[in-house]
C-alpha positions as a Markdown table, in Angstrom:
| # | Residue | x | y | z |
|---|---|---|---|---|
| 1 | Unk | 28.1 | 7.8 | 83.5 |
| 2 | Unk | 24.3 | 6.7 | 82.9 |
| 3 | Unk | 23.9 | 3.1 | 80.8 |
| 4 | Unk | 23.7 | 4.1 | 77.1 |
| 5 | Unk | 20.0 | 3.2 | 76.9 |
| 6 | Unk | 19.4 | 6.0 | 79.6 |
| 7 | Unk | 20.8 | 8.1 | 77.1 |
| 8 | Unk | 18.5 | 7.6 | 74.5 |
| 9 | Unk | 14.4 | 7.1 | 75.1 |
| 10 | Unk | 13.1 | 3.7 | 74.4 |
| 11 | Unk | 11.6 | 5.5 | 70.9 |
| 12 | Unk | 14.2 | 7.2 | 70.8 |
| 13 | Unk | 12.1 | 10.6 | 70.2 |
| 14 | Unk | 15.1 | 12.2 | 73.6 |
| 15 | Unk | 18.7 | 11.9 | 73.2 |
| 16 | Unk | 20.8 | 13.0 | 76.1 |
| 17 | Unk | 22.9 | 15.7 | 75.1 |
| 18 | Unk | 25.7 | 13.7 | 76.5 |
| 19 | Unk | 25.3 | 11.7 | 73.4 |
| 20 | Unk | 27.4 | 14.1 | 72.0 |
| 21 | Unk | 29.9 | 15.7 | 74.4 |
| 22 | Unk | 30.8 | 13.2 | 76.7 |
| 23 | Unk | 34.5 | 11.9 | 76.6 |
| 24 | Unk | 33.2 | 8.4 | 78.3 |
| 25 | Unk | 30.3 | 8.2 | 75.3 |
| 26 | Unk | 32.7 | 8.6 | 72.7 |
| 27 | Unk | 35.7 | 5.9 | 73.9 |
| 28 | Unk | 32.9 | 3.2 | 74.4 |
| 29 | Unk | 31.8 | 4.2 | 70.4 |
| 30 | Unk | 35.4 | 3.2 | 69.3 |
| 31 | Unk | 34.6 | -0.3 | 69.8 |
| 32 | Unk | 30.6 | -0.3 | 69.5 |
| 33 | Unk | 30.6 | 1.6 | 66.5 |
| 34 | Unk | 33.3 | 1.6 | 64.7 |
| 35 | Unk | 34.4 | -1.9 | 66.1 |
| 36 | Unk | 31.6 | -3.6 | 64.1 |
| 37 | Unk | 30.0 | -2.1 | 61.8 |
| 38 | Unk | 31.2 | -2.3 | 57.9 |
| 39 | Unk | 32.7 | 1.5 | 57.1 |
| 40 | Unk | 33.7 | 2.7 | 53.7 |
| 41 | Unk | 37.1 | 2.7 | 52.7 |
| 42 | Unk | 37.4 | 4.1 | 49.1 |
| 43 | Unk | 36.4 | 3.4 | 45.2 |
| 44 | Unk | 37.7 | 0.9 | 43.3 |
| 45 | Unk | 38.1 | 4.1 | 40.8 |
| 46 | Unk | 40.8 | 5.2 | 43.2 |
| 47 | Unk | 42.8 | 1.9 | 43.1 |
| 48 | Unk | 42.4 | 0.8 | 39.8 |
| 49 | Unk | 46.2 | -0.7 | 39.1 |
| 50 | Unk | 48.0 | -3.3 | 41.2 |
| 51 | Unk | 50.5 | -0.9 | 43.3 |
| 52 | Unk | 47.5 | 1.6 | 43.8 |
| 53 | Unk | 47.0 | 2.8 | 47.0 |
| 54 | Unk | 44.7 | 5.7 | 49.1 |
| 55 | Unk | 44.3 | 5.8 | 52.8 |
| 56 | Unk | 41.5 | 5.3 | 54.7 |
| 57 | Unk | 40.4 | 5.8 | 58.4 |
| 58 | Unk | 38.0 | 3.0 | 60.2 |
| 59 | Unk | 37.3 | 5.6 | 62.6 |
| 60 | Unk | 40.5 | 6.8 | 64.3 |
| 61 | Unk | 42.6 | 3.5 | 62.7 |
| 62 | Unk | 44.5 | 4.8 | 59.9 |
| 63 | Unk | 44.2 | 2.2 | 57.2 |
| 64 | Unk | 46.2 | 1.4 | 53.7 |
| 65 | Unk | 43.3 | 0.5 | 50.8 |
| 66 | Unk | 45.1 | -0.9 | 48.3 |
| 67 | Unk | 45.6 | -3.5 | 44.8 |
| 68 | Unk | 48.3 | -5.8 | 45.2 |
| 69 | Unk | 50.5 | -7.2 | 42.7 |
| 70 | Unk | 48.3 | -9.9 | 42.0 |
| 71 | Unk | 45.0 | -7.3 | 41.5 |
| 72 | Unk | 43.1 | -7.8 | 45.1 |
| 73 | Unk | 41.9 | -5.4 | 47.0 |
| 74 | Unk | 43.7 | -5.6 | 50.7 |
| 75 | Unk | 43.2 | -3.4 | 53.7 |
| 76 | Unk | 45.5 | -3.1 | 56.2 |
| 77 | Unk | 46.6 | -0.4 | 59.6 |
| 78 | Unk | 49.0 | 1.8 | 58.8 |
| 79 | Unk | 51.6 | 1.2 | 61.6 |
| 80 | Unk | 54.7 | -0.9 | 61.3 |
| 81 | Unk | 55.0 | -4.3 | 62.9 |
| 82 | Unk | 58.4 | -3.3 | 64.5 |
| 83 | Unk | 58.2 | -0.2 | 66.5 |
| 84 | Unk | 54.9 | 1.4 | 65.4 |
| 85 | Unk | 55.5 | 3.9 | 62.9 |
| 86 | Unk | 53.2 | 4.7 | 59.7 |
| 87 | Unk | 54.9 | 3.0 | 56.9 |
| 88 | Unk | 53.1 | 5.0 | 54.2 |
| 89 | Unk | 53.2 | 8.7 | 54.3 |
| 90 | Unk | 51.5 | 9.6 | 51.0 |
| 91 | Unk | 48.1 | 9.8 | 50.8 |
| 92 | Unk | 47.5 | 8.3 | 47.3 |
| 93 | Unk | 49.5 | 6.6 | 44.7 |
| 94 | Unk | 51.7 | 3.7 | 43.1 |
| 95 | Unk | 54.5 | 2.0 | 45.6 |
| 96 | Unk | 56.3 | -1.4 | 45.4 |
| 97 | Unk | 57.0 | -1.2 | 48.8 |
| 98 | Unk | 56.0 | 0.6 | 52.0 |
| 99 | Unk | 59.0 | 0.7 | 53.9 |
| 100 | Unk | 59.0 | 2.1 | 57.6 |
| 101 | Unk | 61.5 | 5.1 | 57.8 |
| 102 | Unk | 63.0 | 4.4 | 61.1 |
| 103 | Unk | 64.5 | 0.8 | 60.6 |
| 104 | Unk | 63.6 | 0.3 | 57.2 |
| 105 | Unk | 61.9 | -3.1 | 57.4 |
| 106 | Unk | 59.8 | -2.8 | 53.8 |
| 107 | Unk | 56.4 | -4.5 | 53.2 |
| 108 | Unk | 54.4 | -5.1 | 50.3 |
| 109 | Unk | 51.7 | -3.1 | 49.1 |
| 110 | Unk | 49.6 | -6.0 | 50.5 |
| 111 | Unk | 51.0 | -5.3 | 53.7 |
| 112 | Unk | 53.4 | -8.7 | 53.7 |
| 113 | Unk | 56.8 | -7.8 | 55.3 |
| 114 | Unk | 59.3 | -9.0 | 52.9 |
| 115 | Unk | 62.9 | -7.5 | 54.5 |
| 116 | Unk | 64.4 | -6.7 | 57.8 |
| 117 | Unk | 67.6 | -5.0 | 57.1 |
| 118 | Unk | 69.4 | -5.5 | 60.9 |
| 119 | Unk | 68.3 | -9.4 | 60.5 |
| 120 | Unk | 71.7 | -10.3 | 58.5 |
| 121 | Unk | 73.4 | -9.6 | 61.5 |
| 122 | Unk | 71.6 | -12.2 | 63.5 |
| 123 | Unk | 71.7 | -15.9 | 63.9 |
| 124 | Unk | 68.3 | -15.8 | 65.0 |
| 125 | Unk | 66.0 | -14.3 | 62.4 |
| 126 | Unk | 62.4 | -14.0 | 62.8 |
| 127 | Unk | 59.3 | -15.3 | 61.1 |
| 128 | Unk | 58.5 | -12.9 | 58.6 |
| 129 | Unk | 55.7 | -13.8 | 57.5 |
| 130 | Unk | 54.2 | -13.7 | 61.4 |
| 131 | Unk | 54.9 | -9.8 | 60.9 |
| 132 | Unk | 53.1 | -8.2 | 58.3 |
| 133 | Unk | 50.9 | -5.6 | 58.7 |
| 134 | Unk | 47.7 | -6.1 | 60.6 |
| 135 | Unk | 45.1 | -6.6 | 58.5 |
| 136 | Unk | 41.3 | -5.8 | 58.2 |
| 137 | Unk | 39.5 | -9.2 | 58.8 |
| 138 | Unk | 36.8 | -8.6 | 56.5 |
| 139 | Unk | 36.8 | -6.3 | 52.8 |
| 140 | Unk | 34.0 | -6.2 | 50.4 |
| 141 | Unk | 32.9 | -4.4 | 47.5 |
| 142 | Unk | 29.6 | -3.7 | 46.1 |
| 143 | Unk | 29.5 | -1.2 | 43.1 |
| 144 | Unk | 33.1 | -0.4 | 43.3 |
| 145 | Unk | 31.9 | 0.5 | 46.6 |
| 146 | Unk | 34.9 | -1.2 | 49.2 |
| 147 | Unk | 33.9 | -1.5 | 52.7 |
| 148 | Unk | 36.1 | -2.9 | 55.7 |
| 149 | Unk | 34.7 | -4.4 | 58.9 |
| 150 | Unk | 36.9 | -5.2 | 62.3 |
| 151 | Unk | 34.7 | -7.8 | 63.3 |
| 152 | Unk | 35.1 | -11.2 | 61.5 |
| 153 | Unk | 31.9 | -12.6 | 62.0 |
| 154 | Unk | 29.8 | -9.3 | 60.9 |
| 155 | Unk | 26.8 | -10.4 | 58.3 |
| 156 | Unk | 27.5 | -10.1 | 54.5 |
| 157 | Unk | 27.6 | -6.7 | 52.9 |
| 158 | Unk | 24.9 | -7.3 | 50.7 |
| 159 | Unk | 22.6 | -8.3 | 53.3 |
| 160 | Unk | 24.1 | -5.2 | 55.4 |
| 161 | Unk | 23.1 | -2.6 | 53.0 |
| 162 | Unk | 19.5 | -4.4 | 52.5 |
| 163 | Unk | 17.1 | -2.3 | 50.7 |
| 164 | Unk | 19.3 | 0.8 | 50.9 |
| 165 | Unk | 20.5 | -0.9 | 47.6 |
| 166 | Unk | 17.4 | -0.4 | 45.5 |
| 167 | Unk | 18.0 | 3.2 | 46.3 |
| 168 | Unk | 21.7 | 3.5 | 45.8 |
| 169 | Unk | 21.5 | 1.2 | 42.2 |
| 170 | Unk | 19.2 | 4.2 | 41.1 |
| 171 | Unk | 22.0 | 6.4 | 40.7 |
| 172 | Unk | 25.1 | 3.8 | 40.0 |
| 173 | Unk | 22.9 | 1.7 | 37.6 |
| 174 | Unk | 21.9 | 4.7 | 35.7 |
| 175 | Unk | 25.4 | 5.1 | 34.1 |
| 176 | Unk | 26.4 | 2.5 | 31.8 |
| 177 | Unk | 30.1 | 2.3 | 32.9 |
| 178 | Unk | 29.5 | 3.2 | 36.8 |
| 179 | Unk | 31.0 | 5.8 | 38.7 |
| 180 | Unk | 34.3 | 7.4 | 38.9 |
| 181 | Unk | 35.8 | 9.0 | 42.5 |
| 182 | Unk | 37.6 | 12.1 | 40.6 |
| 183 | Unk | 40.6 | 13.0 | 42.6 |
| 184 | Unk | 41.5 | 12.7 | 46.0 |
| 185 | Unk | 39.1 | 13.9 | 48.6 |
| 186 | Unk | 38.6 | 17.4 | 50.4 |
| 187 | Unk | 39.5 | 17.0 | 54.0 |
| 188 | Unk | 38.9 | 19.4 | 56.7 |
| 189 | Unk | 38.4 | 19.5 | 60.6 |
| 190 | Unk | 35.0 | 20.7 | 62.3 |
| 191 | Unk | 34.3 | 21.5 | 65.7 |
| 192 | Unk | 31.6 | 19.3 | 66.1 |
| 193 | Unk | 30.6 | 15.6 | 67.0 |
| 194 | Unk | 30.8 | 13.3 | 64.2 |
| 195 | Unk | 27.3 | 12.2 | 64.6 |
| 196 | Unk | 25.4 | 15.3 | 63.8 |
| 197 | Unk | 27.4 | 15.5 | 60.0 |
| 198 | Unk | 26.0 | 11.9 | 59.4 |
| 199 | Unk | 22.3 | 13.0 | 60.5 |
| 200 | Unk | 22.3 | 16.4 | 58.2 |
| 201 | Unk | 22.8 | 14.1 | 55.4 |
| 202 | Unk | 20.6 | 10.9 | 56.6 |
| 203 | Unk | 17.2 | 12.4 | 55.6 |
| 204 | Unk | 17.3 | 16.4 | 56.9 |
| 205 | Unk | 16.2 | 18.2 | 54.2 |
| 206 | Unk | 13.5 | 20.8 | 55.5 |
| 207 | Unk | 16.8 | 23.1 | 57.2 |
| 208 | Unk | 17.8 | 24.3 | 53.8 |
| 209 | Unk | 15.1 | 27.3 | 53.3 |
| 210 | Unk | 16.2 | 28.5 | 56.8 |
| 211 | Unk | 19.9 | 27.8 | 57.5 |
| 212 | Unk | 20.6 | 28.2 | 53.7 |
| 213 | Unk | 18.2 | 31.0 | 53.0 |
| 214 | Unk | 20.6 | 33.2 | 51.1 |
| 215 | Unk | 20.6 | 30.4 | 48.6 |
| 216 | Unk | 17.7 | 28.1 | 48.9 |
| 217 | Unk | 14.2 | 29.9 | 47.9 |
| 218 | Unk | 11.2 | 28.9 | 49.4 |
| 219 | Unk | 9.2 | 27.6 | 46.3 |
| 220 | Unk | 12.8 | 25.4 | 45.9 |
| 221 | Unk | 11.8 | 23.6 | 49.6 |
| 222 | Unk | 7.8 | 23.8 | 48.7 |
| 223 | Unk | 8.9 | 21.7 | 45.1 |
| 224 | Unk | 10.9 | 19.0 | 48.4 |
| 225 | Unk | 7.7 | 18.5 | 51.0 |
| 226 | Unk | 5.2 | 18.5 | 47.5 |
| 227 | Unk | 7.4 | 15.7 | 46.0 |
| 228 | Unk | 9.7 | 14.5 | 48.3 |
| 229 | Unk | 9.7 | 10.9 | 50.4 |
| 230 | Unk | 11.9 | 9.9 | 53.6 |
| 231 | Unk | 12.9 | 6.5 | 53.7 |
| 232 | Unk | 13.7 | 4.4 | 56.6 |
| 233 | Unk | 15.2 | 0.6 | 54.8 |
| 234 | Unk | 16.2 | 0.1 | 58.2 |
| 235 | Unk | 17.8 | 2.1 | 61.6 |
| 236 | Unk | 20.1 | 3.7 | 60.8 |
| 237 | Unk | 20.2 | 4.0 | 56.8 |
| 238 | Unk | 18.0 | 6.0 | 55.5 |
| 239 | Unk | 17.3 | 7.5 | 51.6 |
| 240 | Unk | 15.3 | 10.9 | 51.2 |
| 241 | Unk | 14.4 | 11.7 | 47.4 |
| 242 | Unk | 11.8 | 12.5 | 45.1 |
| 243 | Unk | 9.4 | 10.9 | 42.9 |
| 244 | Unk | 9.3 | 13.3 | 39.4 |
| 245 | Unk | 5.5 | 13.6 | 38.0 |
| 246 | Unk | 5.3 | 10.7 | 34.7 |
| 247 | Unk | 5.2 | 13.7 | 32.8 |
| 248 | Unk | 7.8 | 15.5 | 34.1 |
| 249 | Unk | 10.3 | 17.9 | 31.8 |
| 250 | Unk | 13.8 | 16.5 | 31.1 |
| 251 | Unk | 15.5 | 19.3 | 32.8 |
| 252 | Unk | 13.1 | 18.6 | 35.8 |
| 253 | Unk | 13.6 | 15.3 | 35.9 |
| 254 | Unk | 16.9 | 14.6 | 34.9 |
| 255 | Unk | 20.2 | 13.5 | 37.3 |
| 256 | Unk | 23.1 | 16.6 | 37.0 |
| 257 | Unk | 20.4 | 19.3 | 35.6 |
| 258 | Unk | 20.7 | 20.7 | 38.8 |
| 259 | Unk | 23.8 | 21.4 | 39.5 |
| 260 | Unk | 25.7 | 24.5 | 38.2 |
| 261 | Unk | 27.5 | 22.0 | 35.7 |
| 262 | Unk | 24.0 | 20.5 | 34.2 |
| 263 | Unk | 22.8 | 24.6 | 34.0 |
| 264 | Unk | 25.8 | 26.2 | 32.4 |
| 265 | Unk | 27.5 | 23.6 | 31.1 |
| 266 | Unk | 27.0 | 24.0 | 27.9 |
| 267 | Unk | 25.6 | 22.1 | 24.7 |
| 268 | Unk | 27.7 | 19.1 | 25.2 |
| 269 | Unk | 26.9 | 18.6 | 29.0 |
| 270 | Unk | 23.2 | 18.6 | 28.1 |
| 271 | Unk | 23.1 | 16.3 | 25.4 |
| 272 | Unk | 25.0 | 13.6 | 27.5 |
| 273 | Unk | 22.6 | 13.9 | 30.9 |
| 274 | Unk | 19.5 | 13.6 | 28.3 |
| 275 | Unk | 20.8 | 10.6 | 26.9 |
| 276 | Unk | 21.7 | 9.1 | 30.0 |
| 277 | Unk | 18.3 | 10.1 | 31.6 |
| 278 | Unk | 16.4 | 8.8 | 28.1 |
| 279 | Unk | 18.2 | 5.5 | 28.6 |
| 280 | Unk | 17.5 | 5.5 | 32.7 |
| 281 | Unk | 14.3 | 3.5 | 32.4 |
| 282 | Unk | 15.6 | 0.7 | 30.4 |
| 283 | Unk | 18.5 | 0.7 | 32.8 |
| 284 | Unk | 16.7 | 1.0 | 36.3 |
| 285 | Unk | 12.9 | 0.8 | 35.8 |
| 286 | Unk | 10.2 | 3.8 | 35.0 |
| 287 | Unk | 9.8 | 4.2 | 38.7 |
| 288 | Unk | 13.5 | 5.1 | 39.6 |
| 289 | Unk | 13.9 | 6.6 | 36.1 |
| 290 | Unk | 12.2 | 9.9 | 37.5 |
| 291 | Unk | 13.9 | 9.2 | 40.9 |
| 292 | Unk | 15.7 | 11.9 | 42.0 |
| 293 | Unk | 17.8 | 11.6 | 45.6 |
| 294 | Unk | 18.4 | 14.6 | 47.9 |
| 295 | Unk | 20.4 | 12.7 | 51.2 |
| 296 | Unk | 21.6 | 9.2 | 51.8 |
| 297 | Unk | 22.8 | 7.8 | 54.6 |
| 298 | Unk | 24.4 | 4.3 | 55.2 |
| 299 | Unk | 25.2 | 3.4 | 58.5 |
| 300 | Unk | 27.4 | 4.3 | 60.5 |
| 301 | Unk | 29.4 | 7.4 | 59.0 |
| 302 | Unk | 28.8 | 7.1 | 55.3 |
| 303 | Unk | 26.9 | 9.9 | 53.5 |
| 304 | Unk | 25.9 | 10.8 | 49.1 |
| 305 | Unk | 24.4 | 13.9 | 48.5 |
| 306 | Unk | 22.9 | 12.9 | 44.8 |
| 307 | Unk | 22.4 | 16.5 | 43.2 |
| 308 | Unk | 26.0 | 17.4 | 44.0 |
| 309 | Unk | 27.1 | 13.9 | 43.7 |
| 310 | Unk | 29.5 | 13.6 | 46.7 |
| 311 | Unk | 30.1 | 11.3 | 48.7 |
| 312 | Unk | 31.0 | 11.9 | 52.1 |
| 313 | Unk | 33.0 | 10.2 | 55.4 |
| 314 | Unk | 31.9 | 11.4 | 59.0 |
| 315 | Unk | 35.8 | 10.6 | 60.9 |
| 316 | Unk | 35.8 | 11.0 | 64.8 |
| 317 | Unk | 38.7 | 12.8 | 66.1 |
| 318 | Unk | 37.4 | 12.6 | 69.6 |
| 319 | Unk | 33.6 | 13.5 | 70.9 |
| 320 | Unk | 34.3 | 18.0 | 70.1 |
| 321 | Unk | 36.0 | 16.6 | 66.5 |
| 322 | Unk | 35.4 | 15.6 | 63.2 |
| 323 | Unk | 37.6 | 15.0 | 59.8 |
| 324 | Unk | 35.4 | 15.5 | 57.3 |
| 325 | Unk | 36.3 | 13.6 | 54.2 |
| 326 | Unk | 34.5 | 14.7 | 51.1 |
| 327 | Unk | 34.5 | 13.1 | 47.1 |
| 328 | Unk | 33.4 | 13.8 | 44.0 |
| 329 | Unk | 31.6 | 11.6 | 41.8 |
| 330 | Unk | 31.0 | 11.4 | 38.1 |
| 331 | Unk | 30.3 | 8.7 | 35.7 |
| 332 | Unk | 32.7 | 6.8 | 34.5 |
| 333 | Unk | 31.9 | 6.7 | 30.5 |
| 334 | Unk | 31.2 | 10.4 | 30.3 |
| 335 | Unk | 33.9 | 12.1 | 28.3 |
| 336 | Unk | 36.5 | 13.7 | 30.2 |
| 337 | Unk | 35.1 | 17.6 | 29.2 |
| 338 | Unk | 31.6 | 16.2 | 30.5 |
| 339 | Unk | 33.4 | 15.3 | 33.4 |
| 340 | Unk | 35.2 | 18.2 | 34.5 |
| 341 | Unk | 32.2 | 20.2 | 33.5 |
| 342 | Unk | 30.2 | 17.8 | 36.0 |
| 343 | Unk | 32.3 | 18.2 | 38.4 |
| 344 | Unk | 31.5 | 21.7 | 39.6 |
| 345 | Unk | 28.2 | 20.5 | 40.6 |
| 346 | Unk | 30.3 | 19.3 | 43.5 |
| 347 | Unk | 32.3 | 22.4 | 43.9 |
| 348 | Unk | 30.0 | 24.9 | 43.6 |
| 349 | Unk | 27.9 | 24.4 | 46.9 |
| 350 | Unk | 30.0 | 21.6 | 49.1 |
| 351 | Unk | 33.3 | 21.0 | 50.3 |
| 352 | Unk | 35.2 | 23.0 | 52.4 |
| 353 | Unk | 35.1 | 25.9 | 50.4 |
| 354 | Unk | 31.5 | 25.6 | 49.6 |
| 355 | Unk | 28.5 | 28.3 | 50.2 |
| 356 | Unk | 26.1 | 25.5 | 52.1 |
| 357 | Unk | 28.7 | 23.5 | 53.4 |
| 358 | Unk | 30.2 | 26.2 | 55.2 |
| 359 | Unk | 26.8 | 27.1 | 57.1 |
| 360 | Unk | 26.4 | 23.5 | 57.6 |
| 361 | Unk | 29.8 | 23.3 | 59.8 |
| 362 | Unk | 28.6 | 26.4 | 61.3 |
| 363 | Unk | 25.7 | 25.0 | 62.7 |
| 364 | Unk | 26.9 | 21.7 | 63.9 |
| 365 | Unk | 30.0 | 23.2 | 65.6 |
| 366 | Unk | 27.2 | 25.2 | 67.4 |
| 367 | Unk | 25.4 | 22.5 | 68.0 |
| 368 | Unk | 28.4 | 20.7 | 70.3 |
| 369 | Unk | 28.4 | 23.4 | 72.1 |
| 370 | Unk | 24.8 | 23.4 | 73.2 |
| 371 | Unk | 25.3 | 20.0 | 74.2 |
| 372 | Unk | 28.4 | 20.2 | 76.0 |
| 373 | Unk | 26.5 | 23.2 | 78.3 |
| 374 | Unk | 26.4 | 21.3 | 81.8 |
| 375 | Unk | 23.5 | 23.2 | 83.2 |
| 376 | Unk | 21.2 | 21.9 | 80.3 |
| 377 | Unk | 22.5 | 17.9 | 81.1 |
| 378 | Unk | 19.2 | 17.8 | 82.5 |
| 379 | Unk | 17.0 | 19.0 | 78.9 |
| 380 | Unk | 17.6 | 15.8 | 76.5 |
| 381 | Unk | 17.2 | 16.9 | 72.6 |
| 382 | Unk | 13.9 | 16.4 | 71.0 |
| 383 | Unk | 13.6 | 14.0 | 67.9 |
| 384 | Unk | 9.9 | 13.2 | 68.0 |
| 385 | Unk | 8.6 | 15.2 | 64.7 |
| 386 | Unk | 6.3 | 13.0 | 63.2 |
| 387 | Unk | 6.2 | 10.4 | 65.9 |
| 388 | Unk | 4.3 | 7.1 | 64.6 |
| 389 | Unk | 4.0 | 8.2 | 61.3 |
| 390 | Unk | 5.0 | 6.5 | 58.0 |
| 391 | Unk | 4.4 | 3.2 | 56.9 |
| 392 | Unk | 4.7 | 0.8 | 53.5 |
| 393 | Unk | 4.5 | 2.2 | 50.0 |
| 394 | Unk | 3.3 | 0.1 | 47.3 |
| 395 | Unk | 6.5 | 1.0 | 45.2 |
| 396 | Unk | 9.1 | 2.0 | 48.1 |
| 397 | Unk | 11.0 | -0.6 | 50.1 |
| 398 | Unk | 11.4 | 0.5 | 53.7 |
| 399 | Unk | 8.9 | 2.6 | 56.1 |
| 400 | Unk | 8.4 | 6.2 | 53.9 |
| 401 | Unk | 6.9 | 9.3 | 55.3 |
| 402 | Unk | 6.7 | 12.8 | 54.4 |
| 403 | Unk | 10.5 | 14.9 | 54.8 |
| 404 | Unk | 9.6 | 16.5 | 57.6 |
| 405 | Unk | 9.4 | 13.2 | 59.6 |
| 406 | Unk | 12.8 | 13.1 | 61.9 |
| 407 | Unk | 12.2 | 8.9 | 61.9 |
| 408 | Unk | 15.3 | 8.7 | 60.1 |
| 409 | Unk | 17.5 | 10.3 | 62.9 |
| 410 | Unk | 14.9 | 8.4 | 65.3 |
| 411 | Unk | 16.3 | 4.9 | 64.0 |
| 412 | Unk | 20.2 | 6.1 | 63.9 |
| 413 | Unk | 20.1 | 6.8 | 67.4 |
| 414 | Unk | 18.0 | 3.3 | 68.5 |
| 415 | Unk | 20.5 | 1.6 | 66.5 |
| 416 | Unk | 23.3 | 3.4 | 67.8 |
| 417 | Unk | 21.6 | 2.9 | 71.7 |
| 418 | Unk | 21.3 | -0.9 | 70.6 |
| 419 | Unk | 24.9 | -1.5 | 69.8 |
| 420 | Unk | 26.4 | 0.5 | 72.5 |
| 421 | Unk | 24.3 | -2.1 | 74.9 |
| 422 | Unk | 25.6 | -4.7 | 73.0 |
| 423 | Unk | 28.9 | -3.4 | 74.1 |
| 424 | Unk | 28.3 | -2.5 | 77.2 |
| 425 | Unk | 27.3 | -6.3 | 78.6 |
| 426 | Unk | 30.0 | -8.3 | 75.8 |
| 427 | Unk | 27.8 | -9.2 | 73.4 |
């Protein structure tokens, strides 16, 4: 197999279709990738009681998130220290004890062992505390956001996400009480690569009047490329949005007015988003006040669509496989009618079951196999729209350009290229 920077141009404007299909490519990701880079785990929403627990994937590692007796957050793999098994079987809930169900050795929700039931027989009993579950060396959270890294010695989350946080505290900072993860997540398996889910929603916005056409008028995508930005903070995370006109209508303007739940809703529904958008700019500044997010992306596999509020996990099940997992998010002090209500701006479009989701999945599942097509090995994918392009912005953080700009899927792949090297020679 070619070196991974063969794959990729040094401007990364030609990937290799191999990038996508080839066994080798995706075994040497398990460690570049997913190896060292932080990934998201869950909401603090989701574990909100000592004994809570959700499971997680850091890529194909199943993982226990959970709040332990004493109230912090732990993160540990799902396999038993004994013979292997999983020792937790449910995917969310409130346990004492995960206990393994073939020799029932029990741990604690931290993932301490605590009892081996055959060692009363012995004289020679073992070091318990030697055999706990393995844990994730490094767990962070920033806005109830918790994030679990393999690699020790990987920078700081905060400094990780970088300016992708001045984007991201637009929408959490506009609620007073946060955000709520309601439920647990859809989960369903795609044909497809996991890389081409995490580029739809990284900054490609100007497919929806074409793949989506049913749905998405043309004056809709004209309203995007008038108003719209791509934002590079750095390879590999990327934030695509809108800046409203100063003068701009509420129900213009407004987060969740777009949505099926903001339109039909109801009096109730309405009242609460145009208190929560008269209050944004004391909250987050005039200038993200009329802010209004299409696609996020935060590197590697993490994904928010802001109109729908969901946020999304690309997991690889091998290089023709993805588990996509899929949340939704409303704020947390909005009363629980204004909730549900909200909720169907989620449920209307995405998800499994969803009208542009299900053309999405579509496409990418068509898309691996173009690329897995060995006669077209030779005829690398183009990703040079608007090639040089974009620059500062006097109010932006990171390089901006017009949508149409593929720079954001330009700096995924050098930064993907980059840390495959990295693996390649030990670094």
């Amino acid at each position: 197999m070619k070196s991974t920077q063969a794959l990729v141009s040094d401007d990364a404007s030609w990937v290799s279709r191999k990038c996508w299909s080839d066994p080798a490519v995706y075994q040497r990701e398990k460690a570049a990738i997913f190896g060292r880079n932080w990934l998201f785990l869950g909401h603090e929403s989701q574990i909100s009681a000592p004994g809570d627990f959700v499971q997680a994937y850091m890529g194909e590692t199943p993982i226990i998130l959970a709040r332990d007796e004493a109230g912090d957050i732990t993160a540990c793999v799902n396999s038993c220290s004994h013979r292997g098994l999983p020792v937790c079987r449910a995917d969310h809930g409130n346990a004492r004890r995960f206990v393994c169900p073939y020799h029932n050795w029990s741990y604690t929700v931290g993932g301490d062992l605590v009892t081996i039931p055959q060692e009363k027989a012995l004289a020679q009993q073992p070091d318990k505390s030697l055999l706990g579950l393995k844990r994730v060396p490094r767990v962070e959270s920033w806005q109830g956001m918790i994030f679990g890294c393999f690699d020790p010695d990987i920078m700081p989350l905060d400094a990780y996400l970088g300016d992708m946080r001045f984007y991201l505290d637009a929408f959490f900072d506009r609620f007073p009480g946060g955000v709520e993860f309601l439920g647990a997540p859809h989960r369903w398996l795609i044909d497809a690569n996991w890389k081409l889910p995490v580029e739809n929603q990284l900054g490609d916005v100007n497919h929806g009047p074409f793949l989506h056409s049913a749905i998405i008028p043309r004056e809709a995508q004209d309203a995007i490329e008038a108003l719209g930005y791509s934002v590079v903070t750095e390879p590999g995370h990327g934030a695509t949005l809108r800046l409203m006109p100063e003068d701009a209508a509420f129900e213009e303007v407004a987060w969740g007015m777009e949505g099926m739940g903001g339109i039909l809703g109801g009096e109730e529904v309405q009242r609460y988003l145009k208190e929560v958008q008269d209050e944004a700019a004391a909250r987050i500044g005039p200038l993200r006040a009329r802010m209004k997010g299409l696609t996020y992306g935060i590197y590697p596999n993490l994904s928010f669509l802001w109109s729908n509020t969901a946020f999304k996990v690309s997991h690889p099940r091998g290089p023709n496989r993805v588990e996509y997992w899929s949340w939704a998010v409303v704020p947390a002090g909005a009363p629980e009618s204004v909730k549900r209500t909200l909720r169907t701006n989620y449920s209307s479009f995405f998800g499994p079951g969803g009208l542009l989701e299900q053309e999405d999945s579509e496409a990418w599942s068509q898309q691996y196999r173009g690329c897995a097509i060995d006669y077209a090995d030779d005829r690398p994918l183009y990703y040079g729209l608007g090639l040089g392009e974009g620059g500062p912005h006097p109010d932006l953080p990171g390089t901006v350009s017009v949508t149409a700009n593929e720079h954001y899927a330009r700096g995924f792949f050098s930064r993907w290229r980059d840390d495959m090297a990295r693996q390649e020679v030990g670094v």
